[in-house]
C-alpha positions in Angstrom: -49.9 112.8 21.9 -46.3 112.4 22.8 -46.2 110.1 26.1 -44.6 111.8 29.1 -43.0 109.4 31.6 -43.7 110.2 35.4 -41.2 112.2 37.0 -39.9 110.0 40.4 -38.5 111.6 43.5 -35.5 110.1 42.9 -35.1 111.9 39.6 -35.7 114.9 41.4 -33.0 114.1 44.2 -30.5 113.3 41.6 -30.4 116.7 40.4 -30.0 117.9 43.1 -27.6 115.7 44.6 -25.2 116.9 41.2 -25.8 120.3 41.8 -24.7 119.7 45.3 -21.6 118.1 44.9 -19.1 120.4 43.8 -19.4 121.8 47.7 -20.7 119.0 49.4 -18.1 119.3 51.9 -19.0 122.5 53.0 -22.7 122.2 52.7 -23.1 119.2 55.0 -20.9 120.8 57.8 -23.2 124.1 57.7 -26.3 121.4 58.1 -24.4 119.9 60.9 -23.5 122.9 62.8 -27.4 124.1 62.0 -28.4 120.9 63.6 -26.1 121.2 66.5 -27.6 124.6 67.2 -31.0 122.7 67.5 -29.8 120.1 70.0 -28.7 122.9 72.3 -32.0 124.4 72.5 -32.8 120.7 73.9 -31.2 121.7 77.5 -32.3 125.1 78.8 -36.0 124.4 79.6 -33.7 121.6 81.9 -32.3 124.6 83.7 -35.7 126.4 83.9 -37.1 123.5 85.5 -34.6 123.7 88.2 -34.9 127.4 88.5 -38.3 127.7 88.9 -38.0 124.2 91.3 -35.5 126.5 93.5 -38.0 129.5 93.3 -41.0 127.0 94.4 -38.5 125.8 97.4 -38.7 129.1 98.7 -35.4 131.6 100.7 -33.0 129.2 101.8 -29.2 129.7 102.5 -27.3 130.2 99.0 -30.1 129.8 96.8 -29.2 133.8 95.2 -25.8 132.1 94.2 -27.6 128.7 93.0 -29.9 130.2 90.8 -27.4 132.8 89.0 -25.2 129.7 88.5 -28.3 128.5 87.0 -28.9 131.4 84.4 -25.1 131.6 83.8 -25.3 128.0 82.4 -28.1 129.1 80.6 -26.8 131.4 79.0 -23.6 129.5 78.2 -26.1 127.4 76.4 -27.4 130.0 74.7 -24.1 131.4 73.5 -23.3 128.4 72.6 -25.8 127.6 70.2 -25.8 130.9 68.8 -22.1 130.6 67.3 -23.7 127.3 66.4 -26.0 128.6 64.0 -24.3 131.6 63.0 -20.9 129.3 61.8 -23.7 127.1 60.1 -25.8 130.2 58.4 -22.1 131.3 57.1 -21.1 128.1 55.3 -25.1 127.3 54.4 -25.6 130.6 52.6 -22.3 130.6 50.8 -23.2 126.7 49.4 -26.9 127.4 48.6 -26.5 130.3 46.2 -23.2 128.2 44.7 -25.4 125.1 44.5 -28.6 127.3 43.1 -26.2 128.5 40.8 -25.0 124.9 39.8 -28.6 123.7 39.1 -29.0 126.9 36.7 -26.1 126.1 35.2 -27.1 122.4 34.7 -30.6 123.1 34.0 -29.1 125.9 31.0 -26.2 123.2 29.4 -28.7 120.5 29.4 -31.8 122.6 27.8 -29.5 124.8 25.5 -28.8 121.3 23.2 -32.1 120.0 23.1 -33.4 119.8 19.0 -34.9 122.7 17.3 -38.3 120.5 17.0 -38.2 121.0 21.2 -37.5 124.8 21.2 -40.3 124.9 18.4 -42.9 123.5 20.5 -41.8 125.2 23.6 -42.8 129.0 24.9 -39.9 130.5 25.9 -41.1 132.4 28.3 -42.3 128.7 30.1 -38.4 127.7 30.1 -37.2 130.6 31.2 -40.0 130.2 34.2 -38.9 126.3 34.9 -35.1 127.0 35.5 -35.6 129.7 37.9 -38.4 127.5 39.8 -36.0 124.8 39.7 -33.7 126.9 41.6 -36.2 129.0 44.1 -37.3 125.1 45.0 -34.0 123.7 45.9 -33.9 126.9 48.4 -37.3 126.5 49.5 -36.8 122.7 50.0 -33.0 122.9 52.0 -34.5 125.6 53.9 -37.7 123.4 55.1 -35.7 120.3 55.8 -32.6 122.5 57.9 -34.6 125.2 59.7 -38.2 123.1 59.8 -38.2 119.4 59.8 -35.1 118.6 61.4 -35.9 121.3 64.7 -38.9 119.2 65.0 -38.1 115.9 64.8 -35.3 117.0 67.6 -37.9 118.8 69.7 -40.0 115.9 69.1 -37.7 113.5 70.6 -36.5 115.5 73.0 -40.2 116.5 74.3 -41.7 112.7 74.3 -38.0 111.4 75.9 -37.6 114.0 78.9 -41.6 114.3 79.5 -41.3 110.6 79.8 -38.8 110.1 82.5 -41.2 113.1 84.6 -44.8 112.0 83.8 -45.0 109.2 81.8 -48.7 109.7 81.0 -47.7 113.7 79.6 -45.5 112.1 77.2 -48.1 109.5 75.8 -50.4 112.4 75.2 -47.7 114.2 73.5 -46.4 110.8 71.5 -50.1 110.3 69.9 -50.5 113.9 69.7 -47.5 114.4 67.4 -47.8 110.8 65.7 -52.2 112.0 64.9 -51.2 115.3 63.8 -47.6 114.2 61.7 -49.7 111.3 59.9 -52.8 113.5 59.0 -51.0 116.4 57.9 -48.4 114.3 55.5 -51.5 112.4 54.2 -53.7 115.4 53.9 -50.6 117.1 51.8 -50.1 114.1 49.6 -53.5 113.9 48.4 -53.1 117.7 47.9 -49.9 117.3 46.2 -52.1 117.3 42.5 -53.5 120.4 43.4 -50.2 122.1 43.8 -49.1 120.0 40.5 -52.2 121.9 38.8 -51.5 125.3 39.7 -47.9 124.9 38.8 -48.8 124.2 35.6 -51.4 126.6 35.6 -48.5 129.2 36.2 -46.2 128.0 33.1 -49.2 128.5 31.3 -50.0 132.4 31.9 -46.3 132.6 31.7 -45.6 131.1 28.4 -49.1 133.7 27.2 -47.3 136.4 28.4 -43.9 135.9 26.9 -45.7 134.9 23.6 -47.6 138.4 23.4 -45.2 140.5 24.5 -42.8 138.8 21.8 -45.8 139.5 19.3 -46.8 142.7 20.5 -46.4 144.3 17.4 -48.8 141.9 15.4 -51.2 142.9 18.2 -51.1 146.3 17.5 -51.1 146.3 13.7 -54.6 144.0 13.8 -56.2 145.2 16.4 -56.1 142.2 18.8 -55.7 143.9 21.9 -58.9 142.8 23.3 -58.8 139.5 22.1 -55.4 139.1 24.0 -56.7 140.7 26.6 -59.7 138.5 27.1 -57.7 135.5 26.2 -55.4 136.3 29.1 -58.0 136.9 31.4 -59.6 133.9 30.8 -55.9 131.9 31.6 -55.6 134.0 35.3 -58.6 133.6 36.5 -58.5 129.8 35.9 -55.0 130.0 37.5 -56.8 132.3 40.2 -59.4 129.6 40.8 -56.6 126.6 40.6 -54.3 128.4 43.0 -57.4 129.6 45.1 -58.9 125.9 45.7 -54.9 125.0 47.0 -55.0 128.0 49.4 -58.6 126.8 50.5 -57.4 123.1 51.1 -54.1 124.2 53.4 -56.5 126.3 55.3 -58.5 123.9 55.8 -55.4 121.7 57.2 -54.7 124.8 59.2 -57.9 124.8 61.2 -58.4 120.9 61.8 -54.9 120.9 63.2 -55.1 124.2 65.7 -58.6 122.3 66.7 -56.4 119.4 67.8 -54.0 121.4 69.9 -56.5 122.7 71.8 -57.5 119.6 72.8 -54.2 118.5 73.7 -53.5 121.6 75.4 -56.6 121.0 77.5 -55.8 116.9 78.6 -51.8 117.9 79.1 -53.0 120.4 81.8 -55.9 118.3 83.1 -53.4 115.7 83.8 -50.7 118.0 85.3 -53.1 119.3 87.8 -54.4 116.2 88.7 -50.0 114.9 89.4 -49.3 118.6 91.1 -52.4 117.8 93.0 -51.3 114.5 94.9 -47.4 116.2 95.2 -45.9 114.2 92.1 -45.1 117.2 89.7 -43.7 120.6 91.1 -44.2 124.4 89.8 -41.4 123.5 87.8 -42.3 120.7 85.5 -45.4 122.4 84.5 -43.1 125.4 83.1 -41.1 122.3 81.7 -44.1 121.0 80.2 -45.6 124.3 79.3 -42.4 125.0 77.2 -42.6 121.3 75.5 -45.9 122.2 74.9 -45.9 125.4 72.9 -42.4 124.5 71.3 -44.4 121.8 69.8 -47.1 123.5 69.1 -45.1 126.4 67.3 -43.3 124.0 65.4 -46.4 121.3 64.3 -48.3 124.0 63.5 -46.2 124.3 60.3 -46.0 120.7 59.4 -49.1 121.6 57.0 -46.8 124.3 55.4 -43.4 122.3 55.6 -45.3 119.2 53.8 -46.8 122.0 51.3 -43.5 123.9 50.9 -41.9 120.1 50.4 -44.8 119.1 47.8 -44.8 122.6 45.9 -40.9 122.4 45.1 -41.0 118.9 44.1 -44.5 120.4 41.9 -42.0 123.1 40.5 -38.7 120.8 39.8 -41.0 118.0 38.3 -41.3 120.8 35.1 -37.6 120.9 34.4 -36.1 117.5 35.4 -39.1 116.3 33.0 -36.7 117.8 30.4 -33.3 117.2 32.1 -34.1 113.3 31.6 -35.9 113.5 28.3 -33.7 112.2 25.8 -32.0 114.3 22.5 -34.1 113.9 19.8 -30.8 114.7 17.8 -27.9 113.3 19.7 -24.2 112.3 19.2 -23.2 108.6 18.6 -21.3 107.2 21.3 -18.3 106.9 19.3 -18.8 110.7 17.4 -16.2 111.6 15.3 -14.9 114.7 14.2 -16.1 115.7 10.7 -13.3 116.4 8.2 -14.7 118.2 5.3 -11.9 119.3 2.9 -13.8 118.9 -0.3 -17.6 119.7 1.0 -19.3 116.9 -1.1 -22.9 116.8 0.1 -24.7 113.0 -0.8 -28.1 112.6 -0.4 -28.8 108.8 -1.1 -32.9 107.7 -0.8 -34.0 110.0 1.8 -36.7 110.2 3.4 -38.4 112.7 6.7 -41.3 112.4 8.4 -42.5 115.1 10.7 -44.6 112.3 12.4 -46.2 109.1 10.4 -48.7 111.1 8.4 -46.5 113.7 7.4 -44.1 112.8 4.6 -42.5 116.0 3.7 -38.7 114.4 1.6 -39.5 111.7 -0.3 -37.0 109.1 -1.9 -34.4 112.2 -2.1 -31.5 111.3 -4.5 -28.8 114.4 -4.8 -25.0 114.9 -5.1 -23.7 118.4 -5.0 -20.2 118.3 -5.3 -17.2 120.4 -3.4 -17.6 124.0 -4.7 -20.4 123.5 -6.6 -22.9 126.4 -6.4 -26.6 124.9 -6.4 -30.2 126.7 -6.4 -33.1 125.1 -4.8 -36.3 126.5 -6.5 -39.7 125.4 -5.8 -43.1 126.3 -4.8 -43.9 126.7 -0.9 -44.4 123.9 1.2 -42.0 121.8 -1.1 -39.6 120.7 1.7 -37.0 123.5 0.6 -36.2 124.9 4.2 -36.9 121.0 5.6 -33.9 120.1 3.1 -31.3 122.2 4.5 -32.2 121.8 8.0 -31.6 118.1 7.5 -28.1 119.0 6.4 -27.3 121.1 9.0 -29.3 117.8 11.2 -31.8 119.8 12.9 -33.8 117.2 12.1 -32.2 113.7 11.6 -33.9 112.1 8.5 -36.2 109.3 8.6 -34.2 106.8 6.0 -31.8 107.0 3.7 -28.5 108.7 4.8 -26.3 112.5 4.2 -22.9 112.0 4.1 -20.2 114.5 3.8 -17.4 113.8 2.1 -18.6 110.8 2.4 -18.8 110.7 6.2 -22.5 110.0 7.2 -23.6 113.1 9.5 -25.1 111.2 11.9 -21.8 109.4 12.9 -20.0 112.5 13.1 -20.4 115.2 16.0 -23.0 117.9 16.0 -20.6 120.8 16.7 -17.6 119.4 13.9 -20.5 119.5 11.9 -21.6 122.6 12.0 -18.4 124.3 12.5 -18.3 123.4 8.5 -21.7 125.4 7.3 -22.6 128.7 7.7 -26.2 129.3 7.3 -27.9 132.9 6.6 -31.6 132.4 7.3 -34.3 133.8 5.8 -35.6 136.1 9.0 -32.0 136.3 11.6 -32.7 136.7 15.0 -29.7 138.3 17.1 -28.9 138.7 20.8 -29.3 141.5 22.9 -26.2 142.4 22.3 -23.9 144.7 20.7 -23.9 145.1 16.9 -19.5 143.7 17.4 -20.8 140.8 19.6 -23.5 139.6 17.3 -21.3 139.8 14.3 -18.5 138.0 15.6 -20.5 134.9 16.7 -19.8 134.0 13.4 -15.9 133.4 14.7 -15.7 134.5 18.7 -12.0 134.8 18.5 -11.5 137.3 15.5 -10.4 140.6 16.0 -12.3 143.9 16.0 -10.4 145.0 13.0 -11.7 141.5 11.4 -14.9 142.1 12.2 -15.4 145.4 11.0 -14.0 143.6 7.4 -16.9 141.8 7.5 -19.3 144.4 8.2 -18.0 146.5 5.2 -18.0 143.6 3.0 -21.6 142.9 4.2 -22.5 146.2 3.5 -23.5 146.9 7.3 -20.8 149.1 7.7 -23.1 151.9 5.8 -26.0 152.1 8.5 -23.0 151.0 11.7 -21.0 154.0 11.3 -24.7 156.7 11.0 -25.2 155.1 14.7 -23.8 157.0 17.7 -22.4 153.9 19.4 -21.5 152.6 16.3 -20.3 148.5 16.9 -21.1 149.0 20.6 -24.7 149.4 19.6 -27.3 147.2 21.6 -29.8 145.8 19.2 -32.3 145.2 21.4 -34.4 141.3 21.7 -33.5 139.4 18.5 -32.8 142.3 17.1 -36.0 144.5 16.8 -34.2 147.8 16.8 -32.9 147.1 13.2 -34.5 146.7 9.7 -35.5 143.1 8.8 -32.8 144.3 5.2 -30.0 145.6 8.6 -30.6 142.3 10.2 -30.2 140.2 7.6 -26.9 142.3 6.5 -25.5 141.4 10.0 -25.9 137.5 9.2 -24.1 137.9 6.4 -21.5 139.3 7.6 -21.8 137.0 10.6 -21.2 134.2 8.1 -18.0 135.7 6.0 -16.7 136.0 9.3 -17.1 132.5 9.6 -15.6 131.3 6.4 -16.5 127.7 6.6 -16.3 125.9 3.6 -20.4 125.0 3.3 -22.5 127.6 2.6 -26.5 127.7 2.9 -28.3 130.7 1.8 -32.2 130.7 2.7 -34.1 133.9 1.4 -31.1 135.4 2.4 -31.8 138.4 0.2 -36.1 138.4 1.0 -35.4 141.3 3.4 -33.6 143.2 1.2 -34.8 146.0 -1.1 -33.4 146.3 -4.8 -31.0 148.7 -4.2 -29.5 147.0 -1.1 -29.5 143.4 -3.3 -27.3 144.7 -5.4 -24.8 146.1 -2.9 -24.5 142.9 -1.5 -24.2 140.8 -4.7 -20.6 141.4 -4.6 -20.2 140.5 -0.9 -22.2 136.9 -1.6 -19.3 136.4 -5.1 -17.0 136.6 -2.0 -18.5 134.4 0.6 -19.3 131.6 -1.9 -15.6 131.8 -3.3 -14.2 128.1 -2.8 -17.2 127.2 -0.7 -20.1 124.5 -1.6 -23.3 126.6 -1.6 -27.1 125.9 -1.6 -29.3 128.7 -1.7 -32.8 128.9 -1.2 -34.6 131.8 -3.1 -37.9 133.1 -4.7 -36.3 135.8 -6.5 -34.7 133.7 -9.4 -32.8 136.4 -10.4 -30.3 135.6 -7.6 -29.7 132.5 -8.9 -29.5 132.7 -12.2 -25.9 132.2 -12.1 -25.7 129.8 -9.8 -23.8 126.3 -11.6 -27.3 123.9 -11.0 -30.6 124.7 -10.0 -33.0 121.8 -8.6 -36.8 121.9 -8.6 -38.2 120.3 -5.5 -42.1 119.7 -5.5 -44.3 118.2 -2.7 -40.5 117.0 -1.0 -39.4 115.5 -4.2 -36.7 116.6 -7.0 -38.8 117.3 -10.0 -36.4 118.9 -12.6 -32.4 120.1 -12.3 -30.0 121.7 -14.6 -28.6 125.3 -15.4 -30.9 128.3 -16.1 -30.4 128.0 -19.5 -31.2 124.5 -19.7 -34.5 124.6 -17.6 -35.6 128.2 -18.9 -36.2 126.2 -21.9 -38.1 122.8 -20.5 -41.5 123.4 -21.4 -44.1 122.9 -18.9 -41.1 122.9 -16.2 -41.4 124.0 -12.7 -38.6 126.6 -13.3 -39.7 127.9 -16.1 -43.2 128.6 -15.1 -42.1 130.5 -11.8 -39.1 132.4 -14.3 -42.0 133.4 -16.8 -44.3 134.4 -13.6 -41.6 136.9 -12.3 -40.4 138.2 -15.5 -43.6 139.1 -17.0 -43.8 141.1 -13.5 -47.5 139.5 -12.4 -49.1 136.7 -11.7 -51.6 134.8 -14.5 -54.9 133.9 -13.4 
């Protein structure tokens, strides 16, 4: 099993901190004025004391005019702090959703080039889960630390300072209130923290089942399996039920042990006033002083169980994704990448080998040249390395040993995109976007023309079934394509690759989804799109490459036999002609 390494909270900060820095500016300066807002609330409770310090003084001469002097600062204050926050709710609003958008953005560029072996072994559905946590959790966590932690640690010192300078004694029963119920919660939320880890997982899980079903929905239907899904999913939500239940249980839990400490405190605060009030020390107004310290503090503690598990939970749901931000490429440029310049499209295979991992050898000591413009067949059984073989061209995979050069430019030295932008590849089973029928066609070259478009379509023979729609091009094709034929989707990557034109072509059952009749129509359109271009195709039906210039045998990831049809039609006891015997004689031979 493929070591993980442990995602710090530094990791996590630097993402964040990137995301954040395109409006830095801005972001800190809502904080600040958030923060100011804060310090304001420090000073009415002030003013209360001294109102209700007047009231307890009883009528005297001018005390109407001190006290509305009083409230009129108080609500100076008030005004004060409320164009405090709502400056600071203006700016944070507008740099949150830029900076949730920045870590979608970063999270997408980042996970968009990881390897085909990655996207493989990943559910889709699971990614697609990760980047929007990563996001919601960058919310969450801003919005704890602005409107939550910082308030408290102001109230805190505000509380412990001015209780202090009253009744020292109050603010000592505050102090190791605050410091008891700070240091249990924290700790009690740290141990907790694998908890939250487990149900966040536990929620990738049932997400990446879900997208995986619905995606196979149709294989569901056609053998029955809907009550084998059905069970199977159960079984995956109630474990997430029982995972997410036991983390509900444990912050109750916290809940209750720290509302049976205020109680307490609330009891020896008051015990203590009463006994100062008692000797004359303390007035009516420093216990309303108190009283408001008091449940201020006790409003705002009482959610240091849910701060620290709001805190824990989004560093639980970022952990997912920066584990793949800071995974390495499996196939990455070279520092010093080059741009590949192919004029001639000489493919050079020289001793190559791939290993899928160490027991797995699936190209063995591979030795090929095909040479610009050459049109080569690759023929062999399944599981010979076939589709392995052109994936290491196109360096999906990056080979093992040996080396593919290009022209004689080794691919690995040369950049992924220049690369590419040289082969078109029509796959065996196309999957398209959501798209329009025009957009998915002109991926092949996003700055053609309509007009160019729709010449590849005709030529492509998808201009037949395109023009019966009633959108026509602007036809949505629904997820990868499932509102077409398997023969109407593979017609649209062909046309998708003479759009393209590059100058390598790789053909892999790009005719399996095709009926006879359709084959034939599109015979012509392939003599077109391998014109002046180095080809490799990849078929069963070796009728399609009967006229191809070379045809290689490959066996168990090894070349066993090449030459022309004519050549190897005659080898006896050759791979080729075995498998052209098999399909002429029109069934298989115990």
């Amino acid at each position: 099993m493929e070591h993980t390494p442990q995602i710090t909270l530094r990791q996590i900060l630097k993402q964040f901190r990137r995301a954040i820095k395109p409006v830095r500016g801005r972001f800190l300066i809502g904080i600040i004025t958030i923060v100011c807002s804060s310090l304001v609330a420090i000073f009415p409770p002030l003013f209360y004391k001294k109102f209700f310090d007047a009231l307890g003084g009883g009528v005297q001469p001018g005390l109407s005019q001190a006290l509305t002097t009083i409230i009129s600062i108080i609500l100076v204050l008030h005004i004060t702090g409320w164009i405090f926050q709502l400056i600071g709710m203006l700016l944070y609003n507008y740099t949150q959703s830029r900076v949730t958008a920045h870590l979608k953005q970063n999270s997408f560029d980042y996970l968009i080039l990881h390897s085909y072996s990655f996207f493989a072994n990943s559910f889709s559905g699971s990614l697609v889960q990760k980047v929007n946590r990563f996001s919601r959790a960058f919310e969450s966590l801003t919005d704890v630390l602005t409107f939550n932690v910082i308030p408290l640690l102001i109230t805190i010192v505000s509380s412990i300072v001015i209780t202090w300078f009253l009744v020292p004694v109050l603010s000592v029963i505050i102090m190791v209130w605050v410091i008891v119920t700070t240091v249990f919660n924290i700790g009690f939320s740290r141990w907790k923290y694998k908890y939250d880890l487990v149900s966040s997982e536990s929620d990738s899980k049932t997400s990446g089942f879900l997208s995986d079903t619905i995606t196979n929905n149709n294989a569901i239907s056609l053998f029955g399996g809907y009550r084998f899904e059905s069970a199977s999913f159960t079984e995956i939500t109630n474990d997430q039920a029982k995972k997410q239940r036991f983390s509900w249980q444990l912050s109750e839990a916290l809940d209750g042990t720290q509302y049976f400490l205020l109680l307490f405190v609330e009891f020896f605060v008051f015990y203590y006033a009463i006994q100062y009030w008692d000797r004359g020390i303390i007035n009516v107004g420093t216990f309303v002083l108190v009283q408001t310290y008091i449940i201020g503090l006790a409003n705002k503690l009482s959610g240091v169980s849910r701060i620290a598990r709001n805190v824990y939970q989004s560093l639980a749901d970022s952990k997912e994704i920066v584990e793949i931000l800071e995974k390495p490429y499996e196939i990455a440029d070279v520092v010093d990448a080059k741009k590949l310049l192919a004029p001639e499209g000489e493919i050079t295979f020289t001793d190559v080998g791939f290993n899928f991992h160490e027991t797995r050898e699936v190209i063995k000591n591979f030795n090929l040249t095909i040479h610009g413009g050459e049109k080569v067949a690759v023929i062999g059984p399944s599981g010979a390395g076939k589709t392995t073989f052109v994936r290491l061209v196109m360096r999906l995979y990056d080979v093992t040993k040996g080396s593919i050069k290009i022209d004689g430019q080794n691919i690995q030295s040369v950049t992924q995109d220049s690369l590419r932008e040289f082969i078109s590849f029509v796959p065996q089973d196309p999957v398209l976007f959501h798209r329009t029928l025009m957009d998915n066609i002109r991926y092949g070259r996003r700055d053609a023309t309509d007009e160019e478009v729709k010449d590849a379509a005709r030529i492509a023979h998808c201009a037949e079934f395109i023009e019966a729609l009633p959108l026509k091009y602007e036809t949505f094709v629904g997820e990868r394509g499932i509102k077409l034929s398997g023969g109407e989707r593979q017609r649209i990557a062909i046309a998708r690759a003479i759009l393209k034109r590059a100058p390598i072509l790789i053909l892999d059952e790009a005719t399996s989804s095709l009926d006879s009749e359709s084959e034939t129509l599109i015979q012509d359109a392939f003599d077109t799109l391998m014109k002046d271009c180095t080809t490799i195709v990849i078929a069963h039906r070796l009728s399609t490459i009967k006229k191809m210039d070379r045809i290689v045998g490959m066996a168990d990831g090894k070349i066993v036999e090449e030459g022309t049809h004519e050549e190897l039609s005659k080898k006896d006891g050759g791979l080729y002609q075995r498998l052209w015997k098999l399909q002429v004689s029109g069934f298989i031979q115990e």
